[in-house]
N, C-alpha and C positions, 0 to 999 in steps of 0.2 A: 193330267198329261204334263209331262216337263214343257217350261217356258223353255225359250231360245237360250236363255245366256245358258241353260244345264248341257243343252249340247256343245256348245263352244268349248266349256269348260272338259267335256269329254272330250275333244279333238286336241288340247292341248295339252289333257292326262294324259294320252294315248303315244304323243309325240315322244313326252320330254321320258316315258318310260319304254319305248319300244323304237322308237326311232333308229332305223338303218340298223335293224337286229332282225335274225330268222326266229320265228314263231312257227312253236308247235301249235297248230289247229284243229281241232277234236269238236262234235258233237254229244256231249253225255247223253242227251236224252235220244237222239239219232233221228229227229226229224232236218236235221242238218248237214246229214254224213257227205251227202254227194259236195255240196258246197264246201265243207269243209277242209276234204281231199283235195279238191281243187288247192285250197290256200296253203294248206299244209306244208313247214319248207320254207315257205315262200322268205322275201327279206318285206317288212312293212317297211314302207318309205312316208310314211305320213299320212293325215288327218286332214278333211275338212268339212266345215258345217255349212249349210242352207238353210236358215228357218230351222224346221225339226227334224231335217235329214244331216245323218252324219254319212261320208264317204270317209273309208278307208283304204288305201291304197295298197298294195300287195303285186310288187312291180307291172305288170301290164292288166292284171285285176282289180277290181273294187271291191269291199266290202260294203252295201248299202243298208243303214239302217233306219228303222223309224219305232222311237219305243211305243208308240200310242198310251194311252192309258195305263199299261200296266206293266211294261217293259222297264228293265232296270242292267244295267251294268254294276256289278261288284267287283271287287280289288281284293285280290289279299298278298301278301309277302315279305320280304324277311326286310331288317333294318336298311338298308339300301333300297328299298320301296315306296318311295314317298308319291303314294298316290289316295284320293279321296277312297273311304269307304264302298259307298255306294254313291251312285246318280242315278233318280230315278222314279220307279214307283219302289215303295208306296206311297200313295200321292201325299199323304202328310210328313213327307220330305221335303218336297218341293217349298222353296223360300226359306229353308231352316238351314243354319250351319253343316258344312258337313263334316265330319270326323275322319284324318287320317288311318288309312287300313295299319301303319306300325305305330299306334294309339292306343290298337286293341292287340296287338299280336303279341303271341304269347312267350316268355322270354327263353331263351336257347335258339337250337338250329330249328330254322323253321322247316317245315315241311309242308309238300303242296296239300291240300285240303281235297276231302271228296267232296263232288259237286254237289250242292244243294239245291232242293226243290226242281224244275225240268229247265235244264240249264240249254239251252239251243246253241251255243258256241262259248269254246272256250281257247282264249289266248295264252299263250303260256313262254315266259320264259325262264332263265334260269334261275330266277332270284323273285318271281312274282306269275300272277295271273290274271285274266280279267274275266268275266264268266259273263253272258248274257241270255237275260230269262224275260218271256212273256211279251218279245217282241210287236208290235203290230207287219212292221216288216223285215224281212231278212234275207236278204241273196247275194249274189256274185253277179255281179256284169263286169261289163266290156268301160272301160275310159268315158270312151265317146257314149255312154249310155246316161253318164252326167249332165249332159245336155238336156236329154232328155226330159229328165224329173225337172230340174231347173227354170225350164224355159214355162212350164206350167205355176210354178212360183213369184211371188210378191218381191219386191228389193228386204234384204233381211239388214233392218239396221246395223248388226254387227261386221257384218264385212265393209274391208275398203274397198270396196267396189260398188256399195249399195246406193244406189240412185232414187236419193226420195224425193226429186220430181218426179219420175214413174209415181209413186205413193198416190202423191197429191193428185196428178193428170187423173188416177186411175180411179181414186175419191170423188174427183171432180165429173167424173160420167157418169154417178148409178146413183141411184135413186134409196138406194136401203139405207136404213140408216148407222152411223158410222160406228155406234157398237157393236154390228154386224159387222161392216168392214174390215174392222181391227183385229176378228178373230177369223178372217179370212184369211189364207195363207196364199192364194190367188192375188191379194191385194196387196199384204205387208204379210213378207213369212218370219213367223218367230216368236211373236207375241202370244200371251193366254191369257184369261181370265185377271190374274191380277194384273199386271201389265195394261191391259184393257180398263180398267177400273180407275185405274192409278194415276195414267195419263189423259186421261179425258176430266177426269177432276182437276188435275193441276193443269190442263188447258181452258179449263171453266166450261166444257162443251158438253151439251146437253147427249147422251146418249142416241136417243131418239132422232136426233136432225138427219135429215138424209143428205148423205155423204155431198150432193150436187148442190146443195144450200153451206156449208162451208165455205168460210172463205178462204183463200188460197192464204194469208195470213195467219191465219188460227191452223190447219192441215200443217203449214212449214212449223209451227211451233210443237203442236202435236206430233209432228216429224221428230224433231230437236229432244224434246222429252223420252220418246221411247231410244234414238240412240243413247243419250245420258245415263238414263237410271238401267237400263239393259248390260249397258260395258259396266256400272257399278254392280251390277250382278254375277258379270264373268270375273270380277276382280277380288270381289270378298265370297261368290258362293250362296249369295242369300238374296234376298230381294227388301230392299230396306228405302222405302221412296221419302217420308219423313226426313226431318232433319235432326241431327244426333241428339238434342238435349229435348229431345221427344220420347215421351217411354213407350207409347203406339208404334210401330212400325207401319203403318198401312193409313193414311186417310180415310178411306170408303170399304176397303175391301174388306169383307166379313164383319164389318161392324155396324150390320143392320141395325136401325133401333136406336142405336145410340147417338148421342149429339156432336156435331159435325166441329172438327175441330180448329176450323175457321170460323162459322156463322152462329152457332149454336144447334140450325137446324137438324131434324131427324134424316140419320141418314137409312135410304127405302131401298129394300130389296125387292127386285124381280125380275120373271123370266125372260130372254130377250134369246130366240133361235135354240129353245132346250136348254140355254146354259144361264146360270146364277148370274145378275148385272147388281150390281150396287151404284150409286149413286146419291148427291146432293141438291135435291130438287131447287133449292136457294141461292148454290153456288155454280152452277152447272145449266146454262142458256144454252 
């Protein structure tokens, strides 16, 4: 599933290529059509992210989406086009560079492309497109339906609005412990599995502690760490938490087995709510 910064960086693809321009909106594969219609026409007025929901705006409508798992947004269009490839699944995209769509495009007058694989919406304007396939969710509401989703949601470090005292207060009442927490979207929305890995390493905080055994100390730094390396994520596209004259990208995450590149020790993989935890038994209390 895309981390947070992949949606941001969709909300600010979306702006700087469609902003205060009418969009054609078509469902190819037609489990979309009613929605669609709605949009269709419409003038897009702008983008914004929550955690892993992007809203799109389409003057007194929303586009809501959520890719889960396997959902992805593609690009294509002509030299005037400067938007990323894809965002998205398949998941072995996620944390890797992404490639410009006029990178691959082919040279002469471009032309718009048929839709590929079961494409559930597609944006379209003069000079580009944007296709989205294998959604977990996708509809049309109302403004005020924003609230809605929202107010079920964690503070998402990326916004200026994001209040990580909520975070911490909200750490500070439960009992699970806080590599559960972190991949809570109820608690902190936005974060995923590496993001979860990454900053509990470089907070030294032992996975396992239950959230209500932190201290408000370690929580506000744990805070600090996922704003930092999360905006370095909306900024280059990748998730890179090392420091540059490191040839690893990742301290803990998928490098089970191997020796930890602070202590020596092994770093141990396991399961923690279904999902893959990595950690440094050594370095991580």
């Amino acid at each position: 599933m895309p981390e947070g910064h992949s949606i941001h960086r969709l909300a600010a693809a979306f702006d700087e290529l469609f902003a205060g321009r009418q969009l054609a909106v078509c469902s190819p594969q037609g489990r979309f059509a009613d929605g669609a219609a709605l949009l269709d026409g419409r003038r897009y007025d702008g983008s914004e992210a929550w955690g892993k929901h992007l809203f799109q705006h389409f003057d007194d409508l929303v586009l809501h989406t959520h890719l889960g798992l396997y959902g992805s947004w593609t690009f294509d269009g002509d030299e005037t086009f400067a938007a990323p490839r894809s965002i998205g699944a398949p998941r072995r995209r996620i944390g890797e560079a992404e490639t410009l769509a006029t990178e691959i495009a082919q040279a002469g007058t471009w032309h718009v492309p048929e839709p590929r694989g079961q494409v559930r919406v597609r944006l379209a304007a003069t000079n580009g497109i944007a296709d989205l396939t294998g959604p977990n969710q996708c509809r049309v509401v109302a403004v005020d339906e924003i609230d809605t989703v929202t107010r079920r949601l964690g503070p998402d470090p990326l916004r200026a609005d994001a209040d990580g005292e909520a975070f911490i207060a909200r750490a500070r009442q439960l009992r699970r412990p806080i590599g559960e927490l972190i991949m809570d979207q109820s608690v902190v929305a936005g974060p995923g599995n590496i993001y979860r890995a990454e900053a509990l390493f470089l907070a030294g905080i032992d996975p396992h502690r239950p959230g209500e055994r932190v201290s408000v100390a370690r929580l506000s730094h744990l805070w600090e760490l996922l704003v930092t390396h999360m905006k370095n994520g909306v900024a280059t596209g990748k998730i890179v938490t090392t420091p540059h004259d490191f040839e690893e990208r990742y301290f803990v995450y998928q490098r089970d087995g191997l020796p930890c590149l602070r202590c020596g020790g092994r770093i141990v993989l396991e399961p923690m709510a279904g999902r893959k935890l990595y950690r440094c038994p050594r370095c991580q209390r």
